[in-house]
N, C-alpha and C positions, 0 to 999 in steps of 0.2 A: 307137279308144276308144269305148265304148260307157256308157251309165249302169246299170251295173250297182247293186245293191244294196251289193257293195262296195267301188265307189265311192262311193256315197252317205256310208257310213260314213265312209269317209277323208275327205271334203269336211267331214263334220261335225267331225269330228277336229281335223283340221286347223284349222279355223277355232276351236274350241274353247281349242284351245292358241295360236293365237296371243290370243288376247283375255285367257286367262290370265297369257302369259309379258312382255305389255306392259300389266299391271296396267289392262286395261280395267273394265267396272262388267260382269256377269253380263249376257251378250245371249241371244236366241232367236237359234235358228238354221237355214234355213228351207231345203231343198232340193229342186228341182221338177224335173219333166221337160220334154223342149221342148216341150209342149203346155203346162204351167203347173199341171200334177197336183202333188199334193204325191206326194214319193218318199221324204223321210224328214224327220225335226225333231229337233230339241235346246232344250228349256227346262234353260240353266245354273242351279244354283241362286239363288234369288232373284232373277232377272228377273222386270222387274214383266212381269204380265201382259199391259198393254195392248200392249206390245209383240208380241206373238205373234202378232195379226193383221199390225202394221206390216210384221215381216218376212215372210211368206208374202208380202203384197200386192209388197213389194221382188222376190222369185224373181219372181214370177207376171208382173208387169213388165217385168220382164228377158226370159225366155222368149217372153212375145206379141212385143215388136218385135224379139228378138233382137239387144238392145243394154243393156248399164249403165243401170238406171234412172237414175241421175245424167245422162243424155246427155238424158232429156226436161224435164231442168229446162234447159235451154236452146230447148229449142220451147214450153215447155208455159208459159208465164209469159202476163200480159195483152197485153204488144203482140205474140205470139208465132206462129207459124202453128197451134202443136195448144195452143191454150188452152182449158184443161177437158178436156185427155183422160183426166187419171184420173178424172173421172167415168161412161169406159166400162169398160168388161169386168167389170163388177162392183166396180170400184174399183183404181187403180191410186196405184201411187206415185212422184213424180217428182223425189226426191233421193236421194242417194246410200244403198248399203246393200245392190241389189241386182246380181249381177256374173253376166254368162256364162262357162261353161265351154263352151270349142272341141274340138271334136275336131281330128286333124294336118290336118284338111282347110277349118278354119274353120267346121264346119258346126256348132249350137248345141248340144248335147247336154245340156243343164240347168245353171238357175243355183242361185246358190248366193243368199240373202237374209238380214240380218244386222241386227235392230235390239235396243236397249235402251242403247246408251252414246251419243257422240255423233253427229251423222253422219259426222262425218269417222273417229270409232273406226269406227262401223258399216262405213265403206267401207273401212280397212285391213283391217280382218278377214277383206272377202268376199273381199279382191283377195288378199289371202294364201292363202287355200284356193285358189282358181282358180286361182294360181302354181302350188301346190303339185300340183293334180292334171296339170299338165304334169312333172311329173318322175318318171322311174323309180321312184324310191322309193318316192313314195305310189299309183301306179299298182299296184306288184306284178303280183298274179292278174286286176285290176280292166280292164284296156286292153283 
């Protein structure tokens, strides 16, 4: 599985409809490659704006360590070993919201970054698209 374009689409998708189908608030929705380029976005309607960075900084996150930004709120706190790493790479974010998508091999292939509801919506939403682009379905032409 590769990051295709259309996979982008379906990641968007996907994450679109679930924030829809569990009456979440209108999220940004932020999908990068494993370098942390942006590869494609979704402003639902009426997500607030300031969110639009939030979620980019979440993929972008995700992609550099190649892990759940949610995983550096557990180093990244005061008594923590990476305290104050999101203030490298241009700014990083280190709660939930951003999610990897694996290839069959674990290898990163771009995450998926999700804010404007809560964190805990943000992070259902991202981990549903990454579910989802493991499965046939939303895969199609895209693997």
């Amino acid at each position: 599985m590769t990051l295709s374009a259309a996979l982008v689409q379906k990641l968007i998708t996907a994450a679109q409809a679930e924030a829809v189908q569990r009456g979440f608030p209108p999220v940004n929705i932020s999908v990068c490659d494993s370098a942390g380029h942006l590869a494609g976005f979704l402003r639902m309607d009426r997500a607030v704006l300031g969110t639009i960075d939030v979620a980019h900084r979440k993929a972008r996150t995700a992609a550099l360590f190649e892990t759940d930004s949610a995983a550096l709120g557990g180093v990244a706190h005061p008594d923590g070993p990476s305290y104050m790493v999101e203030h490298t790479n241009g700014g990083l974010i280190n709660f939930g919201g951003g999610v990897v998508v694996k290839d069959d091999g674990g290898i990163v292939i771009g995450p998926v970054g999700v804010s404007g509801a809560s964190v805990e919506q943000d992070e259902a939403i991202a981990q549903a698209a990454a579910a989802a682009a493991r499965t046939k379905e939303l895969l199609g032409d895209a693997a």
